[in-house]
N, C-alpha and C positions, 0 to 999 in steps of 0.2 A: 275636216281639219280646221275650220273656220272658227270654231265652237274651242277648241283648246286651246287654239293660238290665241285667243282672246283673254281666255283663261289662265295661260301664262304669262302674257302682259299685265293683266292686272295684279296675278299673286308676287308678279318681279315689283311691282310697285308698294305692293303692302309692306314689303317685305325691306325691302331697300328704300322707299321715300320719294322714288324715281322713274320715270318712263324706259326701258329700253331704250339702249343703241336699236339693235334688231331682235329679228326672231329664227332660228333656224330648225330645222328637223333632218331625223334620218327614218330608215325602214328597220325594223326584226326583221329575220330573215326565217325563211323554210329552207331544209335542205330536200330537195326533192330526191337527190340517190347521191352516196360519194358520204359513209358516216368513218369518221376515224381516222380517213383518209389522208387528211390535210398535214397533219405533223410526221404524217408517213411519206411526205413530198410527193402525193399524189393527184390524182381528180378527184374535183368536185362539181358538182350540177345546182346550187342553189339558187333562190329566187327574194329578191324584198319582196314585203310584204308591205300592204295598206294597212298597217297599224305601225304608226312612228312613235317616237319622242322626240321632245320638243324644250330647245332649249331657249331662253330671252336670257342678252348679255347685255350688259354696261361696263364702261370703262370708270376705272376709280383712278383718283390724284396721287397712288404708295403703291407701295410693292407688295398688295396683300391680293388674295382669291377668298371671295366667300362663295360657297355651293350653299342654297336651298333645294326644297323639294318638298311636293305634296305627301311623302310618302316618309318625313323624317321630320321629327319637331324640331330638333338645331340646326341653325342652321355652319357647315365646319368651315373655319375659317385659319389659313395657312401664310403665312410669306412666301413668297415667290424664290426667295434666296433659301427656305427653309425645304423644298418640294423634295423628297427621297423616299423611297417604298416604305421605308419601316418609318416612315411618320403618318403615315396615312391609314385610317382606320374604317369597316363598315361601307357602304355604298358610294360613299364621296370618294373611296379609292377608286371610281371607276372617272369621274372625271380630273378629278386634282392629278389621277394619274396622267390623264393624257400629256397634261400641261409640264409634268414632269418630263413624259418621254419624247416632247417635240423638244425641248433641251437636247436628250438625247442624238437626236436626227439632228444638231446641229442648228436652233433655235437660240439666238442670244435672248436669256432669260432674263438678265440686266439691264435688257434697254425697253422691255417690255411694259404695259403698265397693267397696275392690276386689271382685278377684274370680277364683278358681282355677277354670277350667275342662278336663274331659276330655270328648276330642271321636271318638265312632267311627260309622263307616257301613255300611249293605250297599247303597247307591246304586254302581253301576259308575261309575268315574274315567273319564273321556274317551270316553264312550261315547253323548252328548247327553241324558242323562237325568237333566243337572243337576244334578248332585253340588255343586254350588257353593252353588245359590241353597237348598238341602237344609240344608247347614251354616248360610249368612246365616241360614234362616228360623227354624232351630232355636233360634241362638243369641239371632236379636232378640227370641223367644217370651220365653226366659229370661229375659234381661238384664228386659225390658219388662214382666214380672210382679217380678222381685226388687229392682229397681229402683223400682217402685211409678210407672211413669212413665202409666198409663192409656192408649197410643196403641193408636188401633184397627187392624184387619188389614191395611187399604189401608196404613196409615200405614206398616207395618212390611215392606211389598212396597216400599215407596217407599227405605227404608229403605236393606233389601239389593240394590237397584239402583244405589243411589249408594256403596254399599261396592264392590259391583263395579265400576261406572265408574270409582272414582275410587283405594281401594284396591288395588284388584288389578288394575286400568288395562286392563277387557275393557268394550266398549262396545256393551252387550246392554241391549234393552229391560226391560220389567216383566213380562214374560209367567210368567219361572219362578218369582219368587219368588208373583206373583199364584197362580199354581197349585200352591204348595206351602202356601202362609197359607189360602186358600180352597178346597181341595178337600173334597169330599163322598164318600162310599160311593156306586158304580156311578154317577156324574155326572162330567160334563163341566162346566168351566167356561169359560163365554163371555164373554170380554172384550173391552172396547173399550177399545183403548190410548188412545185420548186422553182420554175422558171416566172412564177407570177403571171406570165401570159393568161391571159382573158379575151375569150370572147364571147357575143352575146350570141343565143341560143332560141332560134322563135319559141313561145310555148303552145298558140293556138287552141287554149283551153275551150276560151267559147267560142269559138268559131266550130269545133267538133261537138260542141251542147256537154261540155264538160265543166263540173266547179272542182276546187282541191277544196276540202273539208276537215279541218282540222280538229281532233278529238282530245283537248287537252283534259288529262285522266286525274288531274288534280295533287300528284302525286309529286312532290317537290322534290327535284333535286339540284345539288351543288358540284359545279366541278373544281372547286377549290379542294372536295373531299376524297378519300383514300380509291374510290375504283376507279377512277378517271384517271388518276397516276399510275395505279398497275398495271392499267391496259398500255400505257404509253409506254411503261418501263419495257414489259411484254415484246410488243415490237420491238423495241429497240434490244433487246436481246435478238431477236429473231435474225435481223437485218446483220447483228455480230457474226453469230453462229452462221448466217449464210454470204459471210463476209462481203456484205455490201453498203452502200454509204446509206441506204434505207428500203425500205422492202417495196418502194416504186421502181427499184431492178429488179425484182423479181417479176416472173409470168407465173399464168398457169402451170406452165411445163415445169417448172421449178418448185412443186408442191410435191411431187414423189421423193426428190431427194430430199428436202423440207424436211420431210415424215419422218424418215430415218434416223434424220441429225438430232431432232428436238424430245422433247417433252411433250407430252400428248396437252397439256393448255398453252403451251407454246406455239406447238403446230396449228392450231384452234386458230388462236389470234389470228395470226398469219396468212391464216387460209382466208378464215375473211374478209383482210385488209386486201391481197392481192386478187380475189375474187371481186369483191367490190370496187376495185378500179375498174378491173374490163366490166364491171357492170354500167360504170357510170359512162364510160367511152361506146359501149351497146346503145345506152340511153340516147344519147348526144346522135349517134348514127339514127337511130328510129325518128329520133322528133324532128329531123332534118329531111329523111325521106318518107315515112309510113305518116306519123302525126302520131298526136298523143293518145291515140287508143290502142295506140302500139307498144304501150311502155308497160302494161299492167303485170306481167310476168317478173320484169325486173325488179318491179317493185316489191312483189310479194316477196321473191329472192331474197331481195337483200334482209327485208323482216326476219327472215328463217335464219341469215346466215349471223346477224346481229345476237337472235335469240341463243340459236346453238353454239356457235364457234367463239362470238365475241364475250356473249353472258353478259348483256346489259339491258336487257327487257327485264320486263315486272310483267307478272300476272294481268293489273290491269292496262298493260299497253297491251298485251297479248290480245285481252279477251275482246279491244279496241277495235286491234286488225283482224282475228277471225272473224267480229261480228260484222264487219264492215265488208269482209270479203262476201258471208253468207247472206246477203241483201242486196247483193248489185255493183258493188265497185268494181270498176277495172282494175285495181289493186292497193295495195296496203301495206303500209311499214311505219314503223318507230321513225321519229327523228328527234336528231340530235342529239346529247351527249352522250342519252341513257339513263337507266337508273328513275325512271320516272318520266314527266314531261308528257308529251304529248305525240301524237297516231296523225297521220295523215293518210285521206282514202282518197283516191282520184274517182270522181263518181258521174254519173250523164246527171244532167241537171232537175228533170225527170221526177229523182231518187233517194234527192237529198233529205229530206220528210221523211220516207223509210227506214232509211239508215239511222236518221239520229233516235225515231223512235225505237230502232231494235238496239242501240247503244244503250239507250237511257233505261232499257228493261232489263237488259242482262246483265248489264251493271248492277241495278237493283236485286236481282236475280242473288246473285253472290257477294251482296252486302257490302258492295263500294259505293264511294261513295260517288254523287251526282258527277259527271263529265260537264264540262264546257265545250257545245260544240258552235264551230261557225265557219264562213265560208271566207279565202283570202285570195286576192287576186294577184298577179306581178305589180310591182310598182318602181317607179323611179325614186335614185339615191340619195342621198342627201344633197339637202338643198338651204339656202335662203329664201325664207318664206316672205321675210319684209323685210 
């Protein structure tokens, strides 16, 4: 981290004329089990990861924000008085939003002063490891200490979810930004999307001679786009039809009557959202008593029920997790939105050499292209770096 943050202080200097106030960062996040879940007012099981972003802020004399970044030749630049979803365009929606939605939360935006910010990452872009809610968490850390606004971490998950919903118009639950504001070293955090309750979860990955290995398949997706919305409209059918406030009242037992009432890809969805809870609450029971070489059936689980029931795997997340399964892992699953992104294989450390070579062949094999693999560990939330 030493190496970026450096990196960002001086590209905030090129850029602006000026040293930083400070520096801050947050975590991407893996979801280890619990996918879909969260806008379903469900569990979730996610972890940060050790690849952040990293924001350097300074304060300006007017009521202006400029957003830079490594990854955007302009740099966009807004009034403070002027901050509203439909002004905001392209990547800088993710932090101009934030600034917008602490407004929201009840932020006097008028007494505020501006504010230059430079924004860099090593989270992968489109790889489901949240490179979004990585930025939001970053920046509302910032703003919410130099601002002087006191909102606590929930507050500020709350925050970067309505930046995303509403900002950058992608309609994703609380889960990433909750697991990027509150993650811990080698813990999992366990959320309950409706009540926001969390708590932290041991993971004891290497302490069992276990790495998570991540197999980002290269295959880009957007949740701003059409399947991420159907599946959510989906449920929320389902949750009508089975007249409840959302399908985190539903049990298993309530999948026979399900059947009858719905549409056979309605019933689908369904199954797998309310399958997928008692998966993720199974998860949380095993890694609490057995340890995490206890989890690997869940895992697979959920990949199949993601694949089959939900329909948001791709060929190459599949051939990700089969290969990873046929080589050693404890188990294997898609995460994140779907639609592309990236496999996670829980694997003994041993193994890791194996797997990525039997990845990089059978990928070749069937003509996709090269994976990016690497190993992530639990890390702590967003923080002030300096």
């Amino acid at each position: 981290m030493s190496d970026i943050r450096d990196d960002v202080a001086d590209a905030f200097e090129d850029a602006y004329g000026r040293r930083p106030l400070g520096i801050w960062s947050a975590p991407g996040r893996v979801n280890l089990i619990g996918e879909h879940t969260d806008y379903n007012e469900g569990f979730v099981l996610p972890f940060a990861i050790n690849r952040r972003t990293v924001v350097a802020l300074g304060p300006r004399d007017d009521g202006v924000l400029r957003v830079a970044s490594a990854f955007a030749d302009e740099v966009a630049e807004i009034a403070i008085a002027d901050l509203a979803p439909d002004r905001l365009r392209d990547w800088s929606a993710y932090p101009l939003g934030v600034a917008w939605a602490l407004g929201q939360f009840g932020a006097d935006l008028a007494a505020v002063p501006g504010m230059d910010l430079y924004v860099e990452s090593t989270v992968p872009v489109g790889a489901g490891l949240s490179s979004s809610a990585a930025i939001e968490s970053a920046v509302a850390a910032a703003l919410d200490e130099v601002w002087q606004l006191g909102f606590d971490r929930r507050t500020l998950a709350r925050v970067g979810q309505l930046a995303e919903n509403k900002a950058v118009g992608a309609p994703t639950g609380i889960m990433d930004q909750s697991a990027s504001l509150l993650g811990r070293e080698d813990h999992a955090v366990f959320l309950d999307c409706r009540s926001l309750e969390s708590s932290l979860v041991p993971l004891g990955f290497a302490e069992a001679g276990l790495e998570l290995l991540i197999i980002d398949t290269g295959v880009s997706h957007d949740h701003a786009t059409g399947g991420y919305a159907e599946r959510r409209a989906s449920c929320e059918l389902g949750a009508t039809i089975m007249g409840v406030p959302a399908l985190r009242d539903l049990t298993v037992d309530d999948l026979d009557r399900a059947r009858e009432l719905m549409d056979d890809v309605t019933f689908r969805r369904v199954r797998h959202v309310v399958t997928e809870d008692q998966r993720v609450l199974d998860t949380v029971e095993a890694l609490r008593t057995l340890g995490p070489t206890a989890i690997g059936d869940l895992l697979d689980a959920s990949h199949v029920s993601m694949r089959d029931d939900f329909e948001i795997s791709v060929p190459e997340l599949d051939l990700a997790v089969e290969t990873a399964q046929a080589n050693g892992a404890i188990g294997a699953r898609m995460t994140g939105g779907g639609f592309g992104g990236a496999a996670i294989a829980l694997v003994p450390s041993s193994g890791i050499s194996r797997i990525q070579v039997a990845v990089d062949g059978a990928f070749a094999e069937h003509g996709f292209g090269q994976p990016t693999m690497f190993t992530v560990t639990a890390s702590d939330g967003a923080a002030r770096d300096r």
